[in-house]
ROMARTI-430739 format. One record per atom (N, C-alpha, C, CB): residue in three letters; atom name; x, y, z. Coordinates in steps of 0.2 Angstrom, whole numbers, always signed. Glycine has a CB too. Layout:
// ROMARTI-430739
+------+------+-------+-------+-------+
! resn ! name !  east ! north !    up !
+------+------+-------+-------+-------+
!  ALA !   CA !     X !     Y !     Z !
...
+------+------+-------+-------+-------+
***
This chain:
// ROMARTI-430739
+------+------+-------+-------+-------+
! resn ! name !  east ! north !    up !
+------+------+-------+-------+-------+
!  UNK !    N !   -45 !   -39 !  -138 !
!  UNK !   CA !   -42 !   -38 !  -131 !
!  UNK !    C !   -45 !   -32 !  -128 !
!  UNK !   CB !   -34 !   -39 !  -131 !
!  UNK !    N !   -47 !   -32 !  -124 !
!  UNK !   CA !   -50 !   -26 !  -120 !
!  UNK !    C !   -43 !   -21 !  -117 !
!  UNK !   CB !   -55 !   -29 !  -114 !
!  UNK !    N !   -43 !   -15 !  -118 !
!  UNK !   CA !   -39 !   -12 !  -114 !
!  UNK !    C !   -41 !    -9 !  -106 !
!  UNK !   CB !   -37 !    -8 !  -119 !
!  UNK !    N !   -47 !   -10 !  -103 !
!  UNK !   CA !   -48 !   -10 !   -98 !
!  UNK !    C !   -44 !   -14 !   -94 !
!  UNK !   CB !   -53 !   -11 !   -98 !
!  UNK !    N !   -44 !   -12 !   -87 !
!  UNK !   CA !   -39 !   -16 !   -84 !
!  UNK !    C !   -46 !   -18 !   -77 !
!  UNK !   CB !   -29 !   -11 !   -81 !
!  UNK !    N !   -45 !   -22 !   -73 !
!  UNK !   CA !   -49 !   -26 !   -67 !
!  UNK !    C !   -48 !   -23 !   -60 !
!  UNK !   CB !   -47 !   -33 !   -68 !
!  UNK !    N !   -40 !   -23 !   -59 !
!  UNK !   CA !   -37 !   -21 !   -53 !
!  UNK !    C !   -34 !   -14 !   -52 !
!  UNK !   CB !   -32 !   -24 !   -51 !
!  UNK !    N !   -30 !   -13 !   -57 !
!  UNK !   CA !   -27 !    -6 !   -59 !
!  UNK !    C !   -30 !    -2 !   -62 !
!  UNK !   CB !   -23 !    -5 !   -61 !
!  UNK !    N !   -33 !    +1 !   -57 !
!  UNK !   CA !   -38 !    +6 !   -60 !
!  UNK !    C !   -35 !   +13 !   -63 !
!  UNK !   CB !   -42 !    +6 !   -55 !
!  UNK !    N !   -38 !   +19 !   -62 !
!  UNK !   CA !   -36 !   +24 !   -67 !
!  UNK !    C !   -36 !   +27 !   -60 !
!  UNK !   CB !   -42 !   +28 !   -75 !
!  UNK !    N !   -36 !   +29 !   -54 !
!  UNK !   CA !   -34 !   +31 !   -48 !
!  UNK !    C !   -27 !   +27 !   -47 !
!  UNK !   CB !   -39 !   +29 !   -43 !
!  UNK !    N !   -26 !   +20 !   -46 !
!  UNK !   CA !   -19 !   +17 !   -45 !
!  UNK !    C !   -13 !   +19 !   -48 !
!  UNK !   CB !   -20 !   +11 !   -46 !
!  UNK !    N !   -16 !   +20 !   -57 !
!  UNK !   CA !   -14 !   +21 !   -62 !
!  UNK !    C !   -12 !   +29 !   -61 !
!  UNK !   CB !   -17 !   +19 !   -67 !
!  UNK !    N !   -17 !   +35 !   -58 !
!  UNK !   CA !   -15 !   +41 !   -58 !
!  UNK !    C !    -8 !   +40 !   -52 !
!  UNK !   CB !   -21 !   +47 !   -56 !
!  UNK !    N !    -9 !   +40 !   -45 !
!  UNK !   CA !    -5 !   +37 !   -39 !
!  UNK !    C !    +1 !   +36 !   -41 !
!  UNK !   CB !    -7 !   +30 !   -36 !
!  UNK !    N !    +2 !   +32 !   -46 !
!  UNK !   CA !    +9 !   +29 !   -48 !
!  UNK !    C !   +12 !   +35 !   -51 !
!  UNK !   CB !    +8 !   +23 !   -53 !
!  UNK !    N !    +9 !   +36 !   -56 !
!  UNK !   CA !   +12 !   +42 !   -61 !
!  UNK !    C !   +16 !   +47 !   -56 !
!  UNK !   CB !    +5 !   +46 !   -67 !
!  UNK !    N !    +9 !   +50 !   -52 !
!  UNK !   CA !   +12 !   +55 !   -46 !
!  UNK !    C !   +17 !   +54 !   -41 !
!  UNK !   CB !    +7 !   +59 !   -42 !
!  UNK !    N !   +17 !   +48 !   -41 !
!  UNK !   CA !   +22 !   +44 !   -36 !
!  UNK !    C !   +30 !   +46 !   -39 !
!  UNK !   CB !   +20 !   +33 !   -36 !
!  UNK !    N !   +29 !   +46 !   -45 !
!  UNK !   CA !   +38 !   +46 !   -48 !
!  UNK !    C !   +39 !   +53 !   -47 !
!  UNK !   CB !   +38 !   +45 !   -58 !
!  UNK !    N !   +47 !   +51 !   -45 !
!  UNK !   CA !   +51 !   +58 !   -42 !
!  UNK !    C !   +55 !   +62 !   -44 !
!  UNK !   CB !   +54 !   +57 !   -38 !
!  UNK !    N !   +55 !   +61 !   -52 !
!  UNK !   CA !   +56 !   +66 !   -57 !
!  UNK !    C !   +49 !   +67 !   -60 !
!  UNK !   CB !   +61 !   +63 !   -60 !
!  UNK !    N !   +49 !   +73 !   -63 !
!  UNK !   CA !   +42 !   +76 !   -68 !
!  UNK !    C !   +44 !   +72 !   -76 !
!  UNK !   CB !   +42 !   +85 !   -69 !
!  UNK !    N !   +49 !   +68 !   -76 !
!  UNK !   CA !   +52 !   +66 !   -82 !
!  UNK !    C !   +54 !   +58 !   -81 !
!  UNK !   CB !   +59 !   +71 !   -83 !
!  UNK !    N !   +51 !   +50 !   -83 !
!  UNK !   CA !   +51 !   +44 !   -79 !
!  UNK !    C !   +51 !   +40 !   -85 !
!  UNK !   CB !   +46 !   +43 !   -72 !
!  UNK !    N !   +52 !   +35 !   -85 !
!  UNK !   CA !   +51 !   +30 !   -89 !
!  UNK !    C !   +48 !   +23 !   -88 !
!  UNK !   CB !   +56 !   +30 !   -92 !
!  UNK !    N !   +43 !   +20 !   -92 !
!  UNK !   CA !   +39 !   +15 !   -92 !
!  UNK !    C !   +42 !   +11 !   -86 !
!  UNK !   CB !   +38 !   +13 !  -100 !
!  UNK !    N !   +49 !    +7 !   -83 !
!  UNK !   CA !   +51 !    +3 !   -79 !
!  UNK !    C !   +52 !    +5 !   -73 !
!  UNK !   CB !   +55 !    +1 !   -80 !
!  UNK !    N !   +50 !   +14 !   -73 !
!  UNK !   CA !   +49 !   +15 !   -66 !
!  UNK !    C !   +43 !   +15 !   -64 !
!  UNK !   CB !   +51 !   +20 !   -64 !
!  UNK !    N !   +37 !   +16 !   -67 !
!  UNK !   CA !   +32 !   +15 !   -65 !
!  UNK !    C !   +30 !    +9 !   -65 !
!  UNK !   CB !   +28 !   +18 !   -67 !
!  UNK !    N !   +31 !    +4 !   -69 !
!  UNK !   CA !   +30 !    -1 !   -67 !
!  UNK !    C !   +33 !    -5 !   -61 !
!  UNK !   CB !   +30 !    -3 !   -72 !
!  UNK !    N !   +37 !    -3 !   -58 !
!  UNK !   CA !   +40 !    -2 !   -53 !
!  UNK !    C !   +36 !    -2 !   -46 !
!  UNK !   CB !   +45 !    +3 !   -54 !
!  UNK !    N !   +36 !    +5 !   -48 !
!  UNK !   CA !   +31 !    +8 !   -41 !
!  UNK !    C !   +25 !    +4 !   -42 !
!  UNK !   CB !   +27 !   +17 !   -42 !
!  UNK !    N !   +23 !    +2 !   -46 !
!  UNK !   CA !   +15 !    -1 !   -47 !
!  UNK !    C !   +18 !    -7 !   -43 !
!  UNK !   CB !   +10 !    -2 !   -56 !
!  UNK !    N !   +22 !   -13 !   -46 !
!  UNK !   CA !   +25 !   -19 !   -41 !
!  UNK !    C !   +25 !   -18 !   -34 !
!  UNK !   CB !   +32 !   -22 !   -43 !
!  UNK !    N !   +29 !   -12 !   -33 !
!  UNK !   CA !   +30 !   -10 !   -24 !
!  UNK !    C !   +25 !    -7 !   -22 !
!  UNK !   CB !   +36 !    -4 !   -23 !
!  UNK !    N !   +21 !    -4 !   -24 !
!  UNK !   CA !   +16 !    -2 !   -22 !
!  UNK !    C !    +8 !    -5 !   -20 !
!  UNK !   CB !   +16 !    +1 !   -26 !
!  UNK !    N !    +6 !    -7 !   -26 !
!  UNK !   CA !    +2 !   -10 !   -25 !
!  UNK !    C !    +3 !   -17 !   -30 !
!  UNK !   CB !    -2 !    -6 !   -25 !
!  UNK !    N !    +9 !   -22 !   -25 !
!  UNK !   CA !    +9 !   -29 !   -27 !
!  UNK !    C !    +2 !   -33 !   -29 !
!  UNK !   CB !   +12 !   -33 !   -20 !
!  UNK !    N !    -3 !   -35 !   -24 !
!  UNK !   CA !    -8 !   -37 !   -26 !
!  UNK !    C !   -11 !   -37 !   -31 !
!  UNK !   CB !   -11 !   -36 !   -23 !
!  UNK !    N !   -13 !   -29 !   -34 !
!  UNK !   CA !   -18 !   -26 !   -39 !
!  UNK !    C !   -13 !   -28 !   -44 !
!  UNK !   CB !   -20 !   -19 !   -39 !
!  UNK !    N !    -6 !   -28 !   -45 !
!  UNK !   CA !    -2 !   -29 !   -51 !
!  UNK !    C !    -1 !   -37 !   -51 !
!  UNK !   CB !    +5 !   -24 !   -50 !
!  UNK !    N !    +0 !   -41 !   -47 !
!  UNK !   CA !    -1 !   -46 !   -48 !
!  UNK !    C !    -9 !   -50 !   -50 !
!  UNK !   CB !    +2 !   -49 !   -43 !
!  UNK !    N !   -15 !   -48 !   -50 !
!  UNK !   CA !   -19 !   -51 !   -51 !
!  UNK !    C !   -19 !   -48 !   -60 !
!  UNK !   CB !   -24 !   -50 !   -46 !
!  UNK !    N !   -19 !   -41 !   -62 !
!  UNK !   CA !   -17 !   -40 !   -68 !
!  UNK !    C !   -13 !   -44 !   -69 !
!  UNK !   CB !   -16 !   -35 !   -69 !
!  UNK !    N !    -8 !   -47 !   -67 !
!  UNK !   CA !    -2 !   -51 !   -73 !
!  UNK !    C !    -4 !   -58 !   -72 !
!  UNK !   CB !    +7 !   -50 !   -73 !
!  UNK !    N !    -9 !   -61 !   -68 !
!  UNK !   CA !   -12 !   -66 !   -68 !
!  UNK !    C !   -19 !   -67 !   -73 !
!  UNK !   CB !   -14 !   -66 !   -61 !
!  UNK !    N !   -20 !   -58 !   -76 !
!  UNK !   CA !   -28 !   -62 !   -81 !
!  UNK !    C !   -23 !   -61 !   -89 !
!  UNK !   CB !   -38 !   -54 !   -80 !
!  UNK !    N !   -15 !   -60 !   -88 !
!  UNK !   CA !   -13 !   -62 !   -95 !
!  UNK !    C !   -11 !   -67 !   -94 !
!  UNK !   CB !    -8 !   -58 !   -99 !
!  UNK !    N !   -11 !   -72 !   -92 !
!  UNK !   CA !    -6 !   -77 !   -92 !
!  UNK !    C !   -10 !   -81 !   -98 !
!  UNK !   CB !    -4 !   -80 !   -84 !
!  UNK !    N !   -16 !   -79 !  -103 !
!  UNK !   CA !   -17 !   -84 !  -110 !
!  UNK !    C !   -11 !   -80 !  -114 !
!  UNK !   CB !   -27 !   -84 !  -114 !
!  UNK !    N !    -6 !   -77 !  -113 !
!  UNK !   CA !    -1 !   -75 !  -117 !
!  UNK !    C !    +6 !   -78 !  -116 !
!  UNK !   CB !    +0 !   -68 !  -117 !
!  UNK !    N !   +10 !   -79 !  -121 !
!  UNK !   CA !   +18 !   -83 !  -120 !
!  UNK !    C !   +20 !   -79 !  -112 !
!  UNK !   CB !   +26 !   -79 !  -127 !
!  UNK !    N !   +19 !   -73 !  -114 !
!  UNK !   CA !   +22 !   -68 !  -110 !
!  UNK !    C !   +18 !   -63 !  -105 !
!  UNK !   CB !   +26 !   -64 !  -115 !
!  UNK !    N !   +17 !   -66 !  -101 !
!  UNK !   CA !   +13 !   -61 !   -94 !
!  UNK !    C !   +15 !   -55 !   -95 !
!  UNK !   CB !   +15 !   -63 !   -86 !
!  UNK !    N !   +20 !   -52 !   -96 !
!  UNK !   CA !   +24 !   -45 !   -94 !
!  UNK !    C !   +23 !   -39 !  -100 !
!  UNK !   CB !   +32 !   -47 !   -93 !
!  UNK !    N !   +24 !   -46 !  -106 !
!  UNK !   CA !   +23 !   -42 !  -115 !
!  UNK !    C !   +16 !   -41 !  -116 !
!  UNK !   CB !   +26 !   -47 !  -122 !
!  UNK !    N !   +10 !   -42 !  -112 !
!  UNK !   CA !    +4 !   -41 !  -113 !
!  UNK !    C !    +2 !   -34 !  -110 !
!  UNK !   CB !    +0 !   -47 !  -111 !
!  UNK !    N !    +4 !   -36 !  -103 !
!  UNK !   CA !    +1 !   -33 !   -98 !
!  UNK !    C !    +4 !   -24 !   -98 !
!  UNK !   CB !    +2 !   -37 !   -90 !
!  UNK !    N !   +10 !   -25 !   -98 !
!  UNK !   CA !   +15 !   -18 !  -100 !
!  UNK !    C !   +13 !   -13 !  -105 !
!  UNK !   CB !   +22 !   -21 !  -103 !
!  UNK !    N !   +11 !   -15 !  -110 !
!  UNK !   CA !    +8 !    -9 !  -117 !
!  UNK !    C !    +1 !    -9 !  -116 !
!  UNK !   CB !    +8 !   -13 !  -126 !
!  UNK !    N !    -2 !   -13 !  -112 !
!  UNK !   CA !    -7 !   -11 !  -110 !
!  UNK !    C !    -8 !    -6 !  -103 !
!  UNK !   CB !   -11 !   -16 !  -111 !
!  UNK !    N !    -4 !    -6 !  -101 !
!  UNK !   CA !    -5 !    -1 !   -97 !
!  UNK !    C !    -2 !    +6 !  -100 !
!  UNK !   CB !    -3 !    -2 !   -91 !
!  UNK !    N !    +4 !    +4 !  -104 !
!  UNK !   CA !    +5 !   +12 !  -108 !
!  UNK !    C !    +1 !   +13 !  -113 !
!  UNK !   CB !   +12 !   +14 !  -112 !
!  UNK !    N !    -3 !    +9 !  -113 !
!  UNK !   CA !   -11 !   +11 !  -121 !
!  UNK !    C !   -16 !   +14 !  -114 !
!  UNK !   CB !   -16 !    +0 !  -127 !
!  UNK !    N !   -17 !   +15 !  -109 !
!  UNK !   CA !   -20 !   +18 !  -106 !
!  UNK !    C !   -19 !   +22 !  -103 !
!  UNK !   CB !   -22 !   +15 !  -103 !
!  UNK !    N !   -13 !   +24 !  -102 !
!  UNK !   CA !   -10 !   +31 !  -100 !
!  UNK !    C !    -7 !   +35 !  -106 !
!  UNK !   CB !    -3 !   +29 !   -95 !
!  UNK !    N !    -9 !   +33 !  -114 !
!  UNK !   CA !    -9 !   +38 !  -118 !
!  UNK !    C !   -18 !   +39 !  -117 !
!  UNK !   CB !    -5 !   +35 !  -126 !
!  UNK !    N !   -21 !   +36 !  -117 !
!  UNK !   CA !   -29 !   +39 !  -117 !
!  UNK !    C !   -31 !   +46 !  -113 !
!  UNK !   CB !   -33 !   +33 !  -114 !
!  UNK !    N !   -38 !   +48 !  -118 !
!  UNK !   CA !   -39 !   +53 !  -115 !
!  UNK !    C !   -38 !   +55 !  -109 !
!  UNK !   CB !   -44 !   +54 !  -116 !
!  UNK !    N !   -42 !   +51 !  -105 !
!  UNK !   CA !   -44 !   +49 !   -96 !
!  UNK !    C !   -38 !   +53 !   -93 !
!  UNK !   CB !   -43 !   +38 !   -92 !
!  UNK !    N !   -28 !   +54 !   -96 !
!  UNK !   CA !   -24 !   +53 !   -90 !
!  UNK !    C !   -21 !   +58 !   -96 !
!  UNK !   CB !   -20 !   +44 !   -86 !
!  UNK !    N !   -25 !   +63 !  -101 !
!  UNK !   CA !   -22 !   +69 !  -103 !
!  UNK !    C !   -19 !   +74 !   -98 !
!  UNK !   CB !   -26 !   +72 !  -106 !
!  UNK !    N !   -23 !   +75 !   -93 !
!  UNK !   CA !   -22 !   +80 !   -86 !
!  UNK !    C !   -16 !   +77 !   -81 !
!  UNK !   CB !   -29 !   +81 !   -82 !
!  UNK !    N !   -12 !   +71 !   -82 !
!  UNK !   CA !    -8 !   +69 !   -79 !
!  UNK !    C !    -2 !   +66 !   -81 !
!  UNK !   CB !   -12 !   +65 !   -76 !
!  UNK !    N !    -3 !   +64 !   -89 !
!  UNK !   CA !    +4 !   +62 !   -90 !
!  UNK !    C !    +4 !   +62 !   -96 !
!  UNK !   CB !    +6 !   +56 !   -87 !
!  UNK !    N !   +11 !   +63 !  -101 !
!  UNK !   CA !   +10 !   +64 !  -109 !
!  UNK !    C !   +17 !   +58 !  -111 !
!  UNK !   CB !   +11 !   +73 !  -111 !
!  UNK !    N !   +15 !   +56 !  -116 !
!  UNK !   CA !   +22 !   +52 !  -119 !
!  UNK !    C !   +27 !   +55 !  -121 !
!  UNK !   CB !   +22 !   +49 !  -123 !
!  UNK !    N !   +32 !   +54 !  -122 !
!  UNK !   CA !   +38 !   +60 !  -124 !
!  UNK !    C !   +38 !   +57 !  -132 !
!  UNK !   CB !   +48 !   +60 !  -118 !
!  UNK !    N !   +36 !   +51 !  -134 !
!  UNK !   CA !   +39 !   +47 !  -141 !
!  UNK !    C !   +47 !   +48 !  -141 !
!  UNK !   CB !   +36 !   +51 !  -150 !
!  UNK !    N !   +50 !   +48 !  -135 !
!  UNK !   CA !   +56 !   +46 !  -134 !
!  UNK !    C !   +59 !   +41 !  -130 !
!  UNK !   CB !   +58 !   +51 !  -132 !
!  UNK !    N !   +62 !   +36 !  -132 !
!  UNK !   CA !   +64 !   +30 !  -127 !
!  UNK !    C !   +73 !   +30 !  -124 !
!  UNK !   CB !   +63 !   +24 !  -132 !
!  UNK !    N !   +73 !   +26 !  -120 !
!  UNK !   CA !   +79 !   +26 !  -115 !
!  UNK !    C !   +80 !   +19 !  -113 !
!  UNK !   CB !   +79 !   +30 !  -110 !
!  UNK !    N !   +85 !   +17 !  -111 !
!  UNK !   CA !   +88 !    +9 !  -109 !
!  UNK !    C !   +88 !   +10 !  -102 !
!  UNK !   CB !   +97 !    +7 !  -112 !
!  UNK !    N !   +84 !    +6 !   -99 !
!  UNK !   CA !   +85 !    +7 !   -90 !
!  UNK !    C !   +85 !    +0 !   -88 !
!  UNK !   CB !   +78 !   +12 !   -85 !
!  UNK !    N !   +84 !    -3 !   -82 !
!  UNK !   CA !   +82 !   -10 !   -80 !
!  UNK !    C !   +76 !   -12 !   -79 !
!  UNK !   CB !   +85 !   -13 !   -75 !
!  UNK !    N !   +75 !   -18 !   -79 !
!  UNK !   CA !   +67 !   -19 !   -82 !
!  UNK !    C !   +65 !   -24 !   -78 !
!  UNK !   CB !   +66 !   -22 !   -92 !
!  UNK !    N !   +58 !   -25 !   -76 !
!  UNK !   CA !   +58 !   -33 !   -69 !
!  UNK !    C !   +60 !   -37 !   -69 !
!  UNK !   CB !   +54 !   -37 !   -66 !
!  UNK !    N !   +63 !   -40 !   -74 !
!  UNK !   CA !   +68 !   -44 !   -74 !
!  UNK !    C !   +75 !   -44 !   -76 !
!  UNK !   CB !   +66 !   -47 !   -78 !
!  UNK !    N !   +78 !   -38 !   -73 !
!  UNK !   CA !   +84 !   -36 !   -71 !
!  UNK !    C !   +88 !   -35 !   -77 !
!  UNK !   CB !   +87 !   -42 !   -66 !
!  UNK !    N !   +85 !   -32 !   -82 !
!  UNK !   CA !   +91 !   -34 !   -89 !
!  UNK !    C !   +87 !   -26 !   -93 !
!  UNK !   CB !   +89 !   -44 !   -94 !
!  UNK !    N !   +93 !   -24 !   -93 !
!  UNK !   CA !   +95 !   -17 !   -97 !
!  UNK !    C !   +89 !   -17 !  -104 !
!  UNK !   CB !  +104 !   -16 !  -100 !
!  UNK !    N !   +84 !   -13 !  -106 !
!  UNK !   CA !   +81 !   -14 !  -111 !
!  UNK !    C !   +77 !    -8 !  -113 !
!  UNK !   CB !   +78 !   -19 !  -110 !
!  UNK !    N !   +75 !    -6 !  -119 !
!  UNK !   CA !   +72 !    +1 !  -121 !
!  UNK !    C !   +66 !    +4 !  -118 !
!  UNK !   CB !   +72 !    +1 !  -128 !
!  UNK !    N !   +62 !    +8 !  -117 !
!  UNK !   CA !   +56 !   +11 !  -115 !
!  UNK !    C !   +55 !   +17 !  -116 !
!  UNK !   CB !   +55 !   +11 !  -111 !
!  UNK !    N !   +49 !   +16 !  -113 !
!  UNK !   CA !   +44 !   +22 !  -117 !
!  UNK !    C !   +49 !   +27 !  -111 !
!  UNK !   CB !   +32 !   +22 !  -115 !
!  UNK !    N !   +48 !   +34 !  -112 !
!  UNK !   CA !   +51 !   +42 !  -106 !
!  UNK !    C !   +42 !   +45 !  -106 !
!  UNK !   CB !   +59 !   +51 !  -112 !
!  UNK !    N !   +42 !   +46 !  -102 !
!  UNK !   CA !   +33 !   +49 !  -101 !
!  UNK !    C !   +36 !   +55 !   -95 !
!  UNK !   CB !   +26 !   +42 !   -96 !
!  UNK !    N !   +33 !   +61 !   -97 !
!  UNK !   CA !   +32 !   +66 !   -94 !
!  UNK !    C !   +26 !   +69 !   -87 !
!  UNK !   CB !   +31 !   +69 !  -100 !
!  UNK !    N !   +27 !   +69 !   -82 !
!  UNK !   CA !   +22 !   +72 !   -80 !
!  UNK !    C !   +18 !   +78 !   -82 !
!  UNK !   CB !   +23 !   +74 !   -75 !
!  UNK !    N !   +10 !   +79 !   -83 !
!  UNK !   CA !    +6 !   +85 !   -84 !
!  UNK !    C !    +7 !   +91 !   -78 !
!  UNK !   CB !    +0 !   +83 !   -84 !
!  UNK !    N !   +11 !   +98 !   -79 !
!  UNK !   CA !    +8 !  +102 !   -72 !
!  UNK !    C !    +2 !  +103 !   -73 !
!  UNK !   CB !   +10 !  +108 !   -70 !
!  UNK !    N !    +1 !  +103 !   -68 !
!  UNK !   CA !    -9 !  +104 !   -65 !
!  UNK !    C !    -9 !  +111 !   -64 !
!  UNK !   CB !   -12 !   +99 !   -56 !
!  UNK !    N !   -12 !  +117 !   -67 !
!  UNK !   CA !   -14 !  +124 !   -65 !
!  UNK !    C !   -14 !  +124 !   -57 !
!  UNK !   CB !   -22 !  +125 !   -69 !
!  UNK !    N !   -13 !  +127 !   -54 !
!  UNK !   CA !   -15 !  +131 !   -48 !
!  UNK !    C !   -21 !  +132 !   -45 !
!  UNK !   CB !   -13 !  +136 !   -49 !
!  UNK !    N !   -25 !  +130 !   -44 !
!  UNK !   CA !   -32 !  +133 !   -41 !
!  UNK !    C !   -30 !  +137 !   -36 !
!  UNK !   CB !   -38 !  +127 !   -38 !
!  UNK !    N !   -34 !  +143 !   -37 !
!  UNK !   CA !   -34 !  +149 !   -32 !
!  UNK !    C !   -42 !  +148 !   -29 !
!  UNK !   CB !   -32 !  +156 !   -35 !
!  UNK !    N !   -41 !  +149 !   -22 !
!  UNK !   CA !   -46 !  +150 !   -16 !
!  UNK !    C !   -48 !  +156 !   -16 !
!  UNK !   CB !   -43 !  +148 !    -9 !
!  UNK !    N !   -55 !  +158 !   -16 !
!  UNK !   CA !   -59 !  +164 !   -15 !
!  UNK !    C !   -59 !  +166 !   -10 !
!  UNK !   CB !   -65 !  +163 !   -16 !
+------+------+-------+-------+-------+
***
């Protein structure tokens, strides 16, 4: 299985992350923002799992196996801490806590 994705890309994927309104968020909020945000791109991704039981159980780890990759060191880190929030299917369940990266300051010459 490729962990590339087709629609959601590593710009959509950054978007999202910065979209969260705490520096401190967990896996069902971004996936969240990604549904509200960009419906289309997130539904054609859960359209190229559907050879799985589970559309949701494929597509989901793979996007947290891309946002542990190098590519999104500068933007977001995993805490290896989990929490019970609600999930797209309305039901209390555990998840990843992911941290925003600060970004250094560029100073202007």
């Amino acid at each position: 299985m490729a962990s590339e994705m087709t629609y959601l890309t590593d710009e959509i994927l950054r978007q999202a992350v910065e979209r969260q309104l705490k520096d401190e968020f967990d896996s069902h909020d971004l996936f969240a923002t990604l549904m509200r945000e960009q419906p289309n791109d997130y539904a054609h991704e859960l359209d190229a799992c559907t050879d799985h039981r589970d559309c949701f159980e494929k597509l989901h780890p793979r996007i947290a196996r891309m946002l542990t990759g190098e590519r999104f060191h500068d933007c977001v880190r995993q805490t290896h801490r989990k929490r019970r929030s609600m999930n797209c299917r309305g039901q209390e369940t555990e998840c990843e806590i992911w941290e925003k990266v600060e970004r250094p300051i560029k100073k202007h010459n």
